[in-house]
N, CA, C and O atoms as a Maestro MAE file, in Angstrom:
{
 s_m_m2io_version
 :::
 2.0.0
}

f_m_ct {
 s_m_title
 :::
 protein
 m_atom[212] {
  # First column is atom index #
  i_m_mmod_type
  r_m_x_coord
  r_m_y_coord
  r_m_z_coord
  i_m_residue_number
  s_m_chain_name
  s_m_pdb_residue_name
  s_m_pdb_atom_name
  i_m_atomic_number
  :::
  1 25 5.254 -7.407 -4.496 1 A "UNK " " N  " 7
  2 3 4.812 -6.105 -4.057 1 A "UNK " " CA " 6
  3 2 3.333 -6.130 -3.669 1 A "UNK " " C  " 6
  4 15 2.934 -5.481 -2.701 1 A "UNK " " O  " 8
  5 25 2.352 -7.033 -4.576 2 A "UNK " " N  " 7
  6 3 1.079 -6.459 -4.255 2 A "UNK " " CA " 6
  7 2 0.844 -7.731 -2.773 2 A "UNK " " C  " 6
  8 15 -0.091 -7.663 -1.975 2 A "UNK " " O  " 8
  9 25 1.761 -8.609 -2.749 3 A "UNK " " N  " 7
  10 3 1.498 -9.358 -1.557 3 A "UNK " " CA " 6
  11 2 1.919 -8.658 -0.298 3 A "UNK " " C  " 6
  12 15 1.367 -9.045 0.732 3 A "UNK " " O  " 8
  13 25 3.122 -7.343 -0.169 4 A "UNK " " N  " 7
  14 3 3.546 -6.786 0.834 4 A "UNK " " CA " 6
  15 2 2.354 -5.803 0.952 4 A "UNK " " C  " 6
  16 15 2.048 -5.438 2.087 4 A "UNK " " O  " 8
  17 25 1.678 -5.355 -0.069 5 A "UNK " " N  " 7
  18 3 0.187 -4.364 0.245 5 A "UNK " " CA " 6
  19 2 -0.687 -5.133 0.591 5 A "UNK " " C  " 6
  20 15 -1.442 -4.344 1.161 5 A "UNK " " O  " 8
  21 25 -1.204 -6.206 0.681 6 A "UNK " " N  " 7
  22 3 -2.355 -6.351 1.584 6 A "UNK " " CA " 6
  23 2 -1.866 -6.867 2.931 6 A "UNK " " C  " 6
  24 15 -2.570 -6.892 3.941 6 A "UNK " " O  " 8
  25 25 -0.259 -7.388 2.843 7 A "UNK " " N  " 7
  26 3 0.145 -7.744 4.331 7 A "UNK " " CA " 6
  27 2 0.177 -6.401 5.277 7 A "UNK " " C  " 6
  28 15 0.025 -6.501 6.494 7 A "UNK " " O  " 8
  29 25 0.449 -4.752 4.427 8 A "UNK " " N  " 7
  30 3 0.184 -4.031 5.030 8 A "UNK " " CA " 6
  31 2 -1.509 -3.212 5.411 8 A "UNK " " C  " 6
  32 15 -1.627 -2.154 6.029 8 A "UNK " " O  " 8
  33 25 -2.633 -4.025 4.860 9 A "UNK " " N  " 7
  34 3 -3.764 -3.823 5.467 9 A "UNK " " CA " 6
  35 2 -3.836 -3.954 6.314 9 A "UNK " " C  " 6
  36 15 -4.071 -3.199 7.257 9 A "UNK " " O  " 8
  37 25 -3.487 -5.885 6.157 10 A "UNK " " N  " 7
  38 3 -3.767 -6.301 7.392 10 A "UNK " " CA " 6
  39 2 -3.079 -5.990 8.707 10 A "UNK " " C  " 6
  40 15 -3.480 -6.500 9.753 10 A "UNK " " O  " 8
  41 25 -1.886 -5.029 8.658 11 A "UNK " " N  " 7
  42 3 -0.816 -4.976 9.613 11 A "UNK " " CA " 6
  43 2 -1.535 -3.566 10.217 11 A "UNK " " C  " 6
  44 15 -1.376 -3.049 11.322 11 A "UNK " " O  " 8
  45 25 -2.207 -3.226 9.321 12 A "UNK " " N  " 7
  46 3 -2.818 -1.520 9.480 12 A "UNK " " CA " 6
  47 2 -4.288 -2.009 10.487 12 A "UNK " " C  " 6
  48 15 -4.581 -1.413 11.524 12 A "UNK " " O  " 8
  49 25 -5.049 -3.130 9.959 13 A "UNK " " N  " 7
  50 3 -6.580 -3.154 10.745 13 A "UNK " " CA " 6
  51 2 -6.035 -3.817 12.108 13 A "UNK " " C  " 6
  52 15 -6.615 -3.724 13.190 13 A "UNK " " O  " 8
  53 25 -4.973 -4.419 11.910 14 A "UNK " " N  " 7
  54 3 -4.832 -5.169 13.645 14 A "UNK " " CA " 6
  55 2 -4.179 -3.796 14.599 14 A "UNK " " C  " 6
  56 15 -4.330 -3.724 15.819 14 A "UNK " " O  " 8
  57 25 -3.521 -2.875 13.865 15 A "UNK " " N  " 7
  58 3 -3.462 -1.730 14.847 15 A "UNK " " CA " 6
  59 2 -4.248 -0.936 15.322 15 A "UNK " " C  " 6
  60 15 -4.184 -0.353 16.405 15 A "UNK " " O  " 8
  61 25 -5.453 -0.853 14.081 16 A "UNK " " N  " 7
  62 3 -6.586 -0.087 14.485 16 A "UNK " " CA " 6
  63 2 -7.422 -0.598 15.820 16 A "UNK " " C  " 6
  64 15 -7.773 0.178 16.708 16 A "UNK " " O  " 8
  65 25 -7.692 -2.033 15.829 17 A "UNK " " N  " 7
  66 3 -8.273 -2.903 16.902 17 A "UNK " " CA " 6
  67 2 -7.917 -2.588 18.218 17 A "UNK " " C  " 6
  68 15 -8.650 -2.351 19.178 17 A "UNK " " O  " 8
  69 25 -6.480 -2.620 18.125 18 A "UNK " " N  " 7
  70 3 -6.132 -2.504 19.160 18 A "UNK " " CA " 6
  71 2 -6.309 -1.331 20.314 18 A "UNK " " C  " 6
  72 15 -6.384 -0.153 19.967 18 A "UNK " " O  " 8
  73 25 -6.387 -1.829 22.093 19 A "UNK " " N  " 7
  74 3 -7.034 -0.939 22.545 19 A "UNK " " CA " 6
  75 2 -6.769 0.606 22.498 19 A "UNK " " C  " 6
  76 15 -7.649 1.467 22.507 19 A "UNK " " O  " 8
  77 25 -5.213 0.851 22.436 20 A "UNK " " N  " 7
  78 3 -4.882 2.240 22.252 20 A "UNK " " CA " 6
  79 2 -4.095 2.122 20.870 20 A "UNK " " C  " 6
  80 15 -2.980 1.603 20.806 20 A "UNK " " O  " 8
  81 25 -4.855 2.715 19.632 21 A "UNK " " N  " 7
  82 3 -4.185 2.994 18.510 21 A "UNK " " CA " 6
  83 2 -2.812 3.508 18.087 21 A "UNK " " C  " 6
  84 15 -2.904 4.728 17.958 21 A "UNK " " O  " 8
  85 25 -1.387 3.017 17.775 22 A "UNK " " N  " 7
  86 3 -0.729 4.303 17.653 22 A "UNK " " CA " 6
  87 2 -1.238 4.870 16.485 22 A "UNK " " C  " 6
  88 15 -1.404 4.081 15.556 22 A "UNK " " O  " 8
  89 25 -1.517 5.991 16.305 23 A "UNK " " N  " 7
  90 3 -1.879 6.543 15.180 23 A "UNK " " CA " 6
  91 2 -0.477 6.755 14.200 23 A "UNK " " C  " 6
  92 15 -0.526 6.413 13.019 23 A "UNK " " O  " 8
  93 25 0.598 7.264 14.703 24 A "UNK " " N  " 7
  94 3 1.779 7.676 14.169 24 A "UNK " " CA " 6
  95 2 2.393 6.457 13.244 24 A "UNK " " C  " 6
  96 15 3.120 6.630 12.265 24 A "UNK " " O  " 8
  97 25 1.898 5.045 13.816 25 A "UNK " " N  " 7
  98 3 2.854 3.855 13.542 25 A "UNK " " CA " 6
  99 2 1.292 3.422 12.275 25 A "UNK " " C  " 6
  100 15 1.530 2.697 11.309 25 A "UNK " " O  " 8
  101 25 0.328 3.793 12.426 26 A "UNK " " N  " 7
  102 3 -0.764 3.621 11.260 26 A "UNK " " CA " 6
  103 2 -0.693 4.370 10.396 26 A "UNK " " C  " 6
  104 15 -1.169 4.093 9.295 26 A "UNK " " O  " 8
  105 25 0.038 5.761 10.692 27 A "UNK " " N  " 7
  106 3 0.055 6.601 9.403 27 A "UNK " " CA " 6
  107 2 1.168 6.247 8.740 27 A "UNK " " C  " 6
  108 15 1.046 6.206 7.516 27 A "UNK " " O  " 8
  109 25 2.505 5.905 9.314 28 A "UNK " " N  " 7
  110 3 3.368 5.555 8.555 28 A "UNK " " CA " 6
  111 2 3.158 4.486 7.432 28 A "UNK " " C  " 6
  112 15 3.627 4.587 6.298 28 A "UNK " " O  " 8
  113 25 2.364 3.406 7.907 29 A "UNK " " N  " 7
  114 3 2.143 2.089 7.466 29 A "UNK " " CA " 6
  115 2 1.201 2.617 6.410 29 A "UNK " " C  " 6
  116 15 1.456 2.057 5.344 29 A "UNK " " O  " 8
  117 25 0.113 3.565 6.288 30 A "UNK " " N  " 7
  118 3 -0.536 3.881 5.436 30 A "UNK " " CA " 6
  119 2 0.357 4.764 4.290 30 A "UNK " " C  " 6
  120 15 0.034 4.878 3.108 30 A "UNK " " O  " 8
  121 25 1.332 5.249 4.806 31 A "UNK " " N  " 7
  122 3 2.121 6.055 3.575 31 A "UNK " " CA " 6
  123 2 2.721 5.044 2.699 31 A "UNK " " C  " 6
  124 15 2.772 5.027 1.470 31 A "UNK " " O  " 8
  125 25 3.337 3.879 3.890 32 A "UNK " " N  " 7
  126 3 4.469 3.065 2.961 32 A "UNK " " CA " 6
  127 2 2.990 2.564 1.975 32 A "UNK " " C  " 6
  128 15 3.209 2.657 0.768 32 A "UNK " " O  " 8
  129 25 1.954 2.201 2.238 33 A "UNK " " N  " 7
  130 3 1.095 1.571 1.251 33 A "UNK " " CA " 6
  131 2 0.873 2.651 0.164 33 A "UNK " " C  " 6
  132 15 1.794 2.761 -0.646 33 A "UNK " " O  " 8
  133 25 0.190 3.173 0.066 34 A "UNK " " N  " 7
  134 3 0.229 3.944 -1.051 34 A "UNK " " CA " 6
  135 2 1.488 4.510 -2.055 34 A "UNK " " C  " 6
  136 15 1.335 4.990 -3.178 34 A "UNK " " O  " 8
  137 25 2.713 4.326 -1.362 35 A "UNK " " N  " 7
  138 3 4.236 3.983 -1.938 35 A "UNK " " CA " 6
  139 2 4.096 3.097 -2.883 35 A "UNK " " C  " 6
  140 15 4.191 3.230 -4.103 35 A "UNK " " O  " 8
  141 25 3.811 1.979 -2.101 36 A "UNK " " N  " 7
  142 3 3.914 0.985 -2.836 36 A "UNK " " CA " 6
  143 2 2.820 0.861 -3.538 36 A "UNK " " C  " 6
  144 15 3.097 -0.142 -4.195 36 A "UNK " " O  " 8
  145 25 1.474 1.266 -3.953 37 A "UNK " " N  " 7
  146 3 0.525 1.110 -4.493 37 A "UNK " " CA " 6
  147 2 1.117 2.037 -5.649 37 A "UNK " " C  " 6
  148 15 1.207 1.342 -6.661 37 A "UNK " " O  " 8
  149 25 1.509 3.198 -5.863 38 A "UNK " " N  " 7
  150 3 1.879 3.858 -6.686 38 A "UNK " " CA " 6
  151 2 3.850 2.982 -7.401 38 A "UNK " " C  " 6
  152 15 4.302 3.007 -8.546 38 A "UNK " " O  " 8
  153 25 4.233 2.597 -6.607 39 A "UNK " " N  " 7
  154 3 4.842 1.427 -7.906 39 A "UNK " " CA " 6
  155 2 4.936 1.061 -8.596 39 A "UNK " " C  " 6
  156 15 5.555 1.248 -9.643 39 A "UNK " " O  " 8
  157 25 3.551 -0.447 -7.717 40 A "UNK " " N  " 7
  158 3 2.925 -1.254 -8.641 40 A "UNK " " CA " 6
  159 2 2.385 -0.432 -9.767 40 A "UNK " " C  " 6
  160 15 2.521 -1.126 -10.775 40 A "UNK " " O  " 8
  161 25 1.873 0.639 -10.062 41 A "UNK " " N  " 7
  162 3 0.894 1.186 -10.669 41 A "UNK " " CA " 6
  163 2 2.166 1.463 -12.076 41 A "UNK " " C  " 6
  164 15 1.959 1.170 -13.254 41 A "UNK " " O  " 8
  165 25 3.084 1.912 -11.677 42 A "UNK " " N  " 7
  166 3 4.163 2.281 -12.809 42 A "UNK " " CA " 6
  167 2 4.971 1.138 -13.071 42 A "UNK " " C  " 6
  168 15 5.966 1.089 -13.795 42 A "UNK " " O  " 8
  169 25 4.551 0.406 -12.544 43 A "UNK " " N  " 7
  170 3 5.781 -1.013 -13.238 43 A "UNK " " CA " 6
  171 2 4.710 -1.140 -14.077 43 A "UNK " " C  " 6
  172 15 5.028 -0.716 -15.188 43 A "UNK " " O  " 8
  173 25 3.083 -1.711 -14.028 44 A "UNK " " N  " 7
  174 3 2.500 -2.434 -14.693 44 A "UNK " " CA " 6
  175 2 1.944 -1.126 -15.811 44 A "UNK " " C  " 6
  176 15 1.033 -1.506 -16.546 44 A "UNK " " O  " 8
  177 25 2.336 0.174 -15.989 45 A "UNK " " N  " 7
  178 3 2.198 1.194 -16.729 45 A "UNK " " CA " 6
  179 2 3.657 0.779 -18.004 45 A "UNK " " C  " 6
  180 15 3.501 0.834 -19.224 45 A "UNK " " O  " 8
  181 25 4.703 0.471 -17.453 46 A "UNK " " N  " 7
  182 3 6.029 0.149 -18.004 46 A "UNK " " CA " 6
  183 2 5.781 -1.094 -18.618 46 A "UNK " " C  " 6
  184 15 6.490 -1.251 -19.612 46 A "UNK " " O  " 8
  185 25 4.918 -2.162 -18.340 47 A "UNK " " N  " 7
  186 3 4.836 -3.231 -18.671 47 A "UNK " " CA " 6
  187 2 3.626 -3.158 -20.372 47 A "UNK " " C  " 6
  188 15 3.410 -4.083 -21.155 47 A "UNK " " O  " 8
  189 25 3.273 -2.232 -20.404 48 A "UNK " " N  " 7
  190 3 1.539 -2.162 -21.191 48 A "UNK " " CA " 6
  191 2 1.799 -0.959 -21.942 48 A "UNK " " C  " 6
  192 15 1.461 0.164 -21.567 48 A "UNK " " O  " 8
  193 25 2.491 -1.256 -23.157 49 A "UNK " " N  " 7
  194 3 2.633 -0.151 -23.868 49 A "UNK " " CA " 6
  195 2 0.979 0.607 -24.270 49 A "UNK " " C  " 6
  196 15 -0.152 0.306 -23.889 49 A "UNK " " O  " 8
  197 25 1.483 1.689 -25.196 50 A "UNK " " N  " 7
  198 3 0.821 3.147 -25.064 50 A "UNK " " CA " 6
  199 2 0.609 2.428 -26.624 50 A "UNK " " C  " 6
  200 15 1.423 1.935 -27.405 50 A "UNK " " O  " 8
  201 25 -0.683 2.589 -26.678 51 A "UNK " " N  " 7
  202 3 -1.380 2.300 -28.059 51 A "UNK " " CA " 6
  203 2 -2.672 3.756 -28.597 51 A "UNK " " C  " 6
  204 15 -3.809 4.022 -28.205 51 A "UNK " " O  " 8
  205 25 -1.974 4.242 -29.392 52 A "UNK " " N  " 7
  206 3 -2.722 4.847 -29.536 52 A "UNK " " CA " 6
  207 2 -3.788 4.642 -31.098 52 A "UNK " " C  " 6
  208 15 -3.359 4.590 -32.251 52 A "UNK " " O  " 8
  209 25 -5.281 4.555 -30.637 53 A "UNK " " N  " 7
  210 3 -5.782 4.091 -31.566 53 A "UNK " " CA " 6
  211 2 -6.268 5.086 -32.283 53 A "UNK " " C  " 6
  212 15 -6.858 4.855 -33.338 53 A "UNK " " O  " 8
  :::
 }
 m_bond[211] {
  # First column is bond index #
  i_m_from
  i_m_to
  i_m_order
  :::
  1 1 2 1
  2 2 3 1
  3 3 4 2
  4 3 5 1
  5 5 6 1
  6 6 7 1
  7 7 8 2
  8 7 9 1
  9 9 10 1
  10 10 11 1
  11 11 12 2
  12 11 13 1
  13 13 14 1
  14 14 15 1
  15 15 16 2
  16 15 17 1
  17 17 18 1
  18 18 19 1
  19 19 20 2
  20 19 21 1
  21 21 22 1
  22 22 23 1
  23 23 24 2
  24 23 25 1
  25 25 26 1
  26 26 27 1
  27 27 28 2
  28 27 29 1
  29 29 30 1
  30 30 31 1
  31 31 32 2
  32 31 33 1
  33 33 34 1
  34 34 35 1
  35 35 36 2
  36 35 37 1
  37 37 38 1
  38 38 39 1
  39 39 40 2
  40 39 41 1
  41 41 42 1
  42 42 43 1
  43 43 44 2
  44 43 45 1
  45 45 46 1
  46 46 47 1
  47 47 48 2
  48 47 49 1
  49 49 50 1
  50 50 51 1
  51 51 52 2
  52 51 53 1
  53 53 54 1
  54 54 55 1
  55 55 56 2
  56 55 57 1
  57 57 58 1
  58 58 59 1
  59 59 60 2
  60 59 61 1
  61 61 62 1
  62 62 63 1
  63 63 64 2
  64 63 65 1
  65 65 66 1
  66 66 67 1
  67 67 68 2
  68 67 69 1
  69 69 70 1
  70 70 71 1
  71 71 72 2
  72 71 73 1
  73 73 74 1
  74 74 75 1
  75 75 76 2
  76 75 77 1
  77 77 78 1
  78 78 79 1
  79 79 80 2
  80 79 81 1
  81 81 82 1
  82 82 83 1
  83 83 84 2
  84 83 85 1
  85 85 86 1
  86 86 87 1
  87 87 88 2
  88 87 89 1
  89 89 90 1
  90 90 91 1
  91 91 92 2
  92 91 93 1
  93 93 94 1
  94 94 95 1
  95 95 96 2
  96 95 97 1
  97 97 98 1
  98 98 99 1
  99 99 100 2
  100 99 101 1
  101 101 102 1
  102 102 103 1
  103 103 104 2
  104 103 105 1
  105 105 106 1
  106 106 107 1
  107 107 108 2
  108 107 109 1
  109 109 110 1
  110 110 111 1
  111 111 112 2
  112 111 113 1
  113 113 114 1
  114 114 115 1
  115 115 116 2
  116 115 117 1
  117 117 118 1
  118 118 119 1
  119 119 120 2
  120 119 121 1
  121 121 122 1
  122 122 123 1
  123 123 124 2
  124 123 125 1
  125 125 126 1
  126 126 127 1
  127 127 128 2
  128 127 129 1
  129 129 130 1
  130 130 131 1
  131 131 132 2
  132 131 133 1
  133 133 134 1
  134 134 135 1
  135 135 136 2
  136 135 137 1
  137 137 138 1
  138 138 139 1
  139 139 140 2
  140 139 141 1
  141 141 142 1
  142 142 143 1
  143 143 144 2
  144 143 145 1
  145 145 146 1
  146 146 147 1
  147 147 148 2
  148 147 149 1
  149 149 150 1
  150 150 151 1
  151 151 152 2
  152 151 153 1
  153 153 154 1
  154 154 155 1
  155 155 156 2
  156 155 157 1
  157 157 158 1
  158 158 159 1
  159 159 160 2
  160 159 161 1
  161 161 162 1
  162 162 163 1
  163 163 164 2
  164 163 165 1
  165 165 166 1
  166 166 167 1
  167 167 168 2
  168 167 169 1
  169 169 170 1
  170 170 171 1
  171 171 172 2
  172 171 173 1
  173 173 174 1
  174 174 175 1
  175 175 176 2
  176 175 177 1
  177 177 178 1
  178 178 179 1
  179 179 180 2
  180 179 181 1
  181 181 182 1
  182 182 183 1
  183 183 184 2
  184 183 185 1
  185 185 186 1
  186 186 187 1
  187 187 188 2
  188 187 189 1
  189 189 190 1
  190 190 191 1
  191 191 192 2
  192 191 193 1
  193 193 194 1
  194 194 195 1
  195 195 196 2
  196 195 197 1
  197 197 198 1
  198 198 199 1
  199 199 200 2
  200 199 201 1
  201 201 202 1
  202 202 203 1
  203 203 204 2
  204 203 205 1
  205 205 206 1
  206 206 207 1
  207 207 208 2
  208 207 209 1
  209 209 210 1
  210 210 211 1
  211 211 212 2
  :::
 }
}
């Protein structure tokens, strides 16, 4: 997962470069990232129990 999020940076800055942006096909790509950033975030929440000291 966290290797498909930076493949989607990089999939996000080579669209930006480019001469006419789609914006529509960058916003999507920016949603699926933060999808998946919020995941990762609850698997490794599931993984690390709750200690309360």
């Amino acid at each position: 997962m966290r290797t498909e999020h930076r493949d989607l940076d990089d999939a996000i800055a080579a669209l930006v470069t480019t001469a006419i942006p789609d914006q529509l096909q960058i916003a999507r790509l920016k949603k699926r990232k933060l999808r998946l950033r919020d995941e990762i975030a609850m698997i490794e929440d599931q993984m690390i129990p709750d200690i309360i000291a």
